[in-house]
C-alpha positions as CSV (number, residue, x, y, z in Angstrom):
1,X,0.0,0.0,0.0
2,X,1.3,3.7,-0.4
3,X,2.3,5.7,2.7
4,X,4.1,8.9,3.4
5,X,7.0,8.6,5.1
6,X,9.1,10.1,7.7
7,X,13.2,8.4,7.6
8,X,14.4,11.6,8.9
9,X,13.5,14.9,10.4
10,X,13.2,18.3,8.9
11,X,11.1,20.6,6.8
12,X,7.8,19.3,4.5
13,X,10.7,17.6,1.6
14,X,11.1,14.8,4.4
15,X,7.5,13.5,4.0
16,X,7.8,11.3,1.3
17,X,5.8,8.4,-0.8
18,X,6.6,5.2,0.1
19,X,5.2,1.8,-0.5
20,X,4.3,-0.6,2.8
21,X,2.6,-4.0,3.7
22,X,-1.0,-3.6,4.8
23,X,-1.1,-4.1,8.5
24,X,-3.4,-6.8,10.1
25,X,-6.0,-5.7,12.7
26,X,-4.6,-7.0,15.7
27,X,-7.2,-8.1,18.6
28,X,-9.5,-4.9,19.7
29,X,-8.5,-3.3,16.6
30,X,-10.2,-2.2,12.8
31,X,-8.2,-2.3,9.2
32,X,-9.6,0.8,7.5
33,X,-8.7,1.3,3.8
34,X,-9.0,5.4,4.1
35,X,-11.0,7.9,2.0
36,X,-9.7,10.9,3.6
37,X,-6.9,11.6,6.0
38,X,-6.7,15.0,8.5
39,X,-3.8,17.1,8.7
40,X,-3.2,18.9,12.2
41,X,0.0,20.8,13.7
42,X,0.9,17.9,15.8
43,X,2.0,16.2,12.8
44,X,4.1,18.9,11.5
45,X,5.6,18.9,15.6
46,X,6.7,15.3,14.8
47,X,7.9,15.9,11.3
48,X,10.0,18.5,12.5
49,X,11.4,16.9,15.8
50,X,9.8,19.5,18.1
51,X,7.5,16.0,19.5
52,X,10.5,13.4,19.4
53,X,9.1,9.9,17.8
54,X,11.2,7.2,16.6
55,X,12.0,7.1,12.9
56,X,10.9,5.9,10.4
57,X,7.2,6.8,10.9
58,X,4.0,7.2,9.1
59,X,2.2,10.6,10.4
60,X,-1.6,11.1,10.6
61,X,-4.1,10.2,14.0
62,X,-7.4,11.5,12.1
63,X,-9.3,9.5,9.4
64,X,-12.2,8.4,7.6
65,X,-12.6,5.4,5.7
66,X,-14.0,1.8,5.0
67,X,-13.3,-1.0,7.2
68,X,-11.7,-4.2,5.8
69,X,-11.1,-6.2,8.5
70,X,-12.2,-6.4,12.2
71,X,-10.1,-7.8,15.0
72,X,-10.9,-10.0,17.4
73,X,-13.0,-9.0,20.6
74,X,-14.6,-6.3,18.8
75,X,-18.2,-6.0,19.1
76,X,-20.8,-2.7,17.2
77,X,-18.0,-2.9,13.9
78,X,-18.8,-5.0,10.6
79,X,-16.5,-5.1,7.5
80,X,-18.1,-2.4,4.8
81,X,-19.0,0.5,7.4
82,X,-17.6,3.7,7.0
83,X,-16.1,5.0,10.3
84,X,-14.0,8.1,11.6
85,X,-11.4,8.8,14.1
86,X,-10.4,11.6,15.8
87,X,-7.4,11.2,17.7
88,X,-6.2,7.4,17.1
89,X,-3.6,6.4,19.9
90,X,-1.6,4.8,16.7
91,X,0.4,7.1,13.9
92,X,0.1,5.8,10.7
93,X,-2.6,7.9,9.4
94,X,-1.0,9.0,5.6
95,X,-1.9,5.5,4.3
96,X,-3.9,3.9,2.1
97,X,-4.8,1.7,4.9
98,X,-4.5,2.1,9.2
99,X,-5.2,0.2,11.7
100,X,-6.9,1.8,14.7
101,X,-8.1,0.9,18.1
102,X,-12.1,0.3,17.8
103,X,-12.9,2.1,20.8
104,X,-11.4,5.8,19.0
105,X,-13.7,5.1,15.8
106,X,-17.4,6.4,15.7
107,X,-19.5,5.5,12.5
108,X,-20.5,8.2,9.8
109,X,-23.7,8.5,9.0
110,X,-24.4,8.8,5.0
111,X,-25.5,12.1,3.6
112,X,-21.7,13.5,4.9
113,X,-19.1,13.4,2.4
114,X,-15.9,11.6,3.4
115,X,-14.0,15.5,3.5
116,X,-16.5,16.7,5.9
117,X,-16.8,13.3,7.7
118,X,-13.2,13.9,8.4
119,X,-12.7,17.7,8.9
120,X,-15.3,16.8,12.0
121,X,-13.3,14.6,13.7
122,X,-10.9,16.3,16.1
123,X,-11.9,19.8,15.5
124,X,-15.7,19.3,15.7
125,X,-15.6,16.7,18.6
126,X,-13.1,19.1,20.4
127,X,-16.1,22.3,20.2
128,X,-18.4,20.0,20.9
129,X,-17.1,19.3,24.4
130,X,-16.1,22.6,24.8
131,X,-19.6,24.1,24.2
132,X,-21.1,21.0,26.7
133,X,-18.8,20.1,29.2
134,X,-15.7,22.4,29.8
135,X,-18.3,25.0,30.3
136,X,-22.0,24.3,29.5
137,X,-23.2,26.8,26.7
138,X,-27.2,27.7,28.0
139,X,-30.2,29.4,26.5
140,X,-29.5,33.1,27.1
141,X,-25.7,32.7,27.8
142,X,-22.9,35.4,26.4
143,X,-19.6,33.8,25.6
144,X,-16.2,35.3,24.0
145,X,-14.9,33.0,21.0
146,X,-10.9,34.2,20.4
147,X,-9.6,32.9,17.2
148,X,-13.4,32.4,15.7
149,X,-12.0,32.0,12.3
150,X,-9.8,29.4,12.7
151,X,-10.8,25.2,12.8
152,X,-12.3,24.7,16.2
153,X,-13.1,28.6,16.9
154,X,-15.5,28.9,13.6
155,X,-17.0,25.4,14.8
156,X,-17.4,26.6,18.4
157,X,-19.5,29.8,17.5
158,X,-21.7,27.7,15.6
159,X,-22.3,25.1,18.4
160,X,-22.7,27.7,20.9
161,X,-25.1,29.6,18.1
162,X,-26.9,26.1,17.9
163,X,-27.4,26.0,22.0
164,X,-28.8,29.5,22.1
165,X,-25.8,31.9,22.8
166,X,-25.2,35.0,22.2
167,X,-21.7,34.7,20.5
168,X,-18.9,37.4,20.7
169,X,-15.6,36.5,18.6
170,X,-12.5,38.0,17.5
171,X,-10.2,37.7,14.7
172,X,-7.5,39.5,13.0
173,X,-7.7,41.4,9.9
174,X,-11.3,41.7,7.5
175,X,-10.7,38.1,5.9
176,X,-10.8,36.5,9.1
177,X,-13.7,38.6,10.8
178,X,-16.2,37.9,8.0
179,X,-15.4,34.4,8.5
180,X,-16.1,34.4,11.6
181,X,-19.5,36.5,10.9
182,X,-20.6,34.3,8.5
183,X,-20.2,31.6,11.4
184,X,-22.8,33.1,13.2
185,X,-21.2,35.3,15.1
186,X,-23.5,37.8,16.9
187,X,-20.8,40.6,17.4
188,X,-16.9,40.4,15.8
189,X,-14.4,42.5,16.9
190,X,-10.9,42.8,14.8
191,X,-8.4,42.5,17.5
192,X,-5.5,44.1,15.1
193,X,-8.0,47.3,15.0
194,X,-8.8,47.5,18.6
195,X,-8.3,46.3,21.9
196,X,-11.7,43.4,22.8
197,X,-11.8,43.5,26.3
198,X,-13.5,47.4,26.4
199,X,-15.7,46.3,23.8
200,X,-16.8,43.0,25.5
201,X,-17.3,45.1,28.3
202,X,-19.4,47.9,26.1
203,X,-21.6,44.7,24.0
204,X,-22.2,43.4,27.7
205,X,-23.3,46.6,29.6
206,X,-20.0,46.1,31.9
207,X,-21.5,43.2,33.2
208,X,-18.7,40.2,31.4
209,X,-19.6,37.2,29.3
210,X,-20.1,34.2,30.9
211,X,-17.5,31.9,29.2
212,X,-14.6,32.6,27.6
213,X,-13.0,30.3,25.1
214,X,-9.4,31.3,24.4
215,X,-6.6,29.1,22.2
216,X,-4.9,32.3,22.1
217,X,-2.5,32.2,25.6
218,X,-0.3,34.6,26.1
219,X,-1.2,37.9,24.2
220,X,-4.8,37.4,25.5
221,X,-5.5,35.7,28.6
222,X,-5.0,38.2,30.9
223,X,-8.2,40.9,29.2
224,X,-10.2,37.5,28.9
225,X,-10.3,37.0,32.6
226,X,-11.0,40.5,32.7
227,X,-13.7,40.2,30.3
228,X,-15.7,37.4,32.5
229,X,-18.8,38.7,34.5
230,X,-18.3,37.2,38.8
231,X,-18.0,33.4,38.5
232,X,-17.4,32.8,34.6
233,X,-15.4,30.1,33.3
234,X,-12.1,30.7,31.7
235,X,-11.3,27.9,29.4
236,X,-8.0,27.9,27.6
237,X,-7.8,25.4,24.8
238,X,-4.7,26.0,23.4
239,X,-1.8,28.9,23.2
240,X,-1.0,29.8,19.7
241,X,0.9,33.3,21.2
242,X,2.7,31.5,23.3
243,X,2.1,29.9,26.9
244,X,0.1,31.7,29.4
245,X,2.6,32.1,32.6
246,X,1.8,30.5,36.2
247,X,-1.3,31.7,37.9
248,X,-1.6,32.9,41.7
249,X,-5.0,31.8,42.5
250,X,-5.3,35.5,43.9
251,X,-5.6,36.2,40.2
252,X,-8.7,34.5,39.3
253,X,-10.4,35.5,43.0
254,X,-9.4,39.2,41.9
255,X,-11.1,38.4,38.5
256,X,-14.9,37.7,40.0
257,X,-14.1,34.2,41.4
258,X,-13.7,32.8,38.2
259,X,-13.1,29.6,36.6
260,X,-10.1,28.4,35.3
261,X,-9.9,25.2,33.4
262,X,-7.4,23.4,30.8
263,X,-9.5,20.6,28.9
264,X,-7.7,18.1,26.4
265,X,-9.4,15.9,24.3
266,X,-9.0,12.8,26.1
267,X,-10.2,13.6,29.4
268,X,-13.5,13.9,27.3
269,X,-13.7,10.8,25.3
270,X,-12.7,8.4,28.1
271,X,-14.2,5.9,26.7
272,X,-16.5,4.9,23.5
273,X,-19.8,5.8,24.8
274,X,-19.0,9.2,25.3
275,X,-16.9,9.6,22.2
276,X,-19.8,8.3,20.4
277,X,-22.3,10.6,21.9
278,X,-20.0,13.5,21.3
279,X,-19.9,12.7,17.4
280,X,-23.7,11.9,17.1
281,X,-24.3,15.5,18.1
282,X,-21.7,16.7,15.6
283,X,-23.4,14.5,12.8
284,X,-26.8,15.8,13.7
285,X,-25.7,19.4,12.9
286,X,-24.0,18.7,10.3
287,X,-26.8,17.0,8.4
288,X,-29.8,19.4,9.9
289,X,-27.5,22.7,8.3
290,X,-27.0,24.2,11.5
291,X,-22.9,23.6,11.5
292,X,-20.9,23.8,8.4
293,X,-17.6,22.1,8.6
294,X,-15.0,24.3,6.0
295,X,-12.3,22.2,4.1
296,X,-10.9,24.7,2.6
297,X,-7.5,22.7,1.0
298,X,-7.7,18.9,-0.7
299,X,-4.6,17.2,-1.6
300,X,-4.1,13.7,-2.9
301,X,-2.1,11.3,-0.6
302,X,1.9,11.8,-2.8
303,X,1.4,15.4,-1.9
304,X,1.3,15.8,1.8
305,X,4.4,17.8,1.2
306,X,2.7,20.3,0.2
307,X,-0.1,20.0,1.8
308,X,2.7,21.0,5.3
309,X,3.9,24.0,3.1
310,X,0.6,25.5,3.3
311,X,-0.5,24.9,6.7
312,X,3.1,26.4,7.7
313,X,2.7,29.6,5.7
314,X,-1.1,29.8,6.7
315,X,-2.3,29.3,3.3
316,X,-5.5,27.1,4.9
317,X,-8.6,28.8,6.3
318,X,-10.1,25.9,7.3
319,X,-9.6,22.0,7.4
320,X,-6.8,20.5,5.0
321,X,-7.3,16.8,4.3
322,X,-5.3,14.2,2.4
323,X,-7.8,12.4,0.1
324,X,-6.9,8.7,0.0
């Protein structure tokens, strides 16, 4: 079968097409022959060394696909369904073919294309928890989206538009801020024009927002705690300015008595259940047209290379997938 392969590390020229034997699925485990195959940063981390991994390696945790095979002590899977994953414990994901552990794969539901099947995997499942469980989006509720043109920001507006929120996000430059408007967002603010936390404060009659979803870090979380109303929830998802420093505890008391959480994605799909629940509501919006998940760069499988070069140079607006 044709992979792309890692022998060494470096810049995008190292991924390269390779041919492999098709693995077996061992016991517990699916053989998927892949339509589609996500791209994420993590895998441009291991291709560059800045996550050590032992080489030779086959990059990729997200997919959508066919299954060929199923392993033994396996139960809910048959040979001929199509099935996702997310965030598979196994690389191997710029294949033809992977084998992942059952309990990371949810089956897709037809009437999503294979693209859109996988550009909801991690990013989708990821606001989906976010909008339910790191802090529970309500009828009525005001929350601040940062980053609400990016994968799980432009998602996450559309969830929390879907649960009844009134959705404030940011986003740099007039590109990005009509994305994020066309998401749904209620109010955008251009945080390369002006400063968000005053206008927060102006939108909300000084009172706050009640959540506060910031991958952001560094250059924002300080006004985001500022912007909560007494006992918000400050969830950080992710630091793309850098990482936010230690906290004194003082700090979120002086705030309103805040709440300060760090979610990751595994501490909210501990086990298949609730990773299946979390993708049936994904798949539900999807298919009633209240979210719309934005692949916005396709490449064929020989050129993932590529397919690095523009997620480095941000040349991707929304998901980029490898199409098996």
């Amino acid at each position: 079968m044709k992979v792309i392969r890692v022998d060494r590390i470096g810049g995008p020229e190292v991924l390269q097409p390779a041919e492999s034997d098709t693995p077996k699925a061992a016991a517990g485990e699916l053989l998927i022959r892949q339509t589609a195959a996500g791209i994420n940063y993590i895998d441009v981390y291991l291709r560059t060394g800045a996550y050590p991994h032992a080489l030779p390696f086959v990059p990729g945790r997200e997919g959508v696909g066919i299954v060929e095979a199923v392993g033994a002590d396996v139960a809910g899977f048959t040979t001929g369904m199509r099935v996702g994953y997310p965030e598979s414990p196994n690389l191997g994901g710029y294949a033809e073919c992977v084998t992942v552990p059952a309990r990371f794969c949810v089956e897709v539901p037809t009437g999503i294309e294979d693209a859109v099947a996988c550009g909801a995997m991690l990013q989708a499942l990821t606001a989906q928890y976010l909008a339910t469980d790191s802090y529970h989006i309500a009828p009525g509720d005001r929350v601040l989206v940062h980053a609400a043109a990016g994968g799980v920001g432009r998602i996450l507006v559309q969830l929390a538009k879907r649960r009844g929120a009134t959705v404030i996000a940011t986003a740099g430059g007039p590109e990005k801020t009509a994305l994020a408007k066309s998401a749904g967002a209620d109010h955008v603010i251009d945080y390369r024009a002006v400063d968000f936390e005053p206008e927060v404060k102006a939108i909300t009659g000084g009172a706050g927002v009640d959540a506060v979803y910031d991958a952001v870090g560094k250059d924002t979380w300080e006004r985001s705690l500022r912007s909560l109303r007494i006992r918000g929830s400050f969830v950080l998802y992710g630091a793309s300015s850098g990482k936010v420093p230690p906290i004194d505890p003082q700090t979120l008391s002086a705030a309103g008595s805040v709440f300060f959480s760090r979610p990751t994605f595994g501490h909210f799909a501990r086990t298949h259940a609730e990773l299946a629940e979390r993708a049936t509501e994904v798949f539900e919006a999807i298919l009633d047209g209240s979210l719309q998940i934005r692949v916005s760069n396709t490449y064929p499988l020989a050129e993932a290379a590529q397919a690095h070069r523009d997620l480095e140079a941000r040349k991707t607006s929304g998901k980029a997938i490898l199409l098996v």
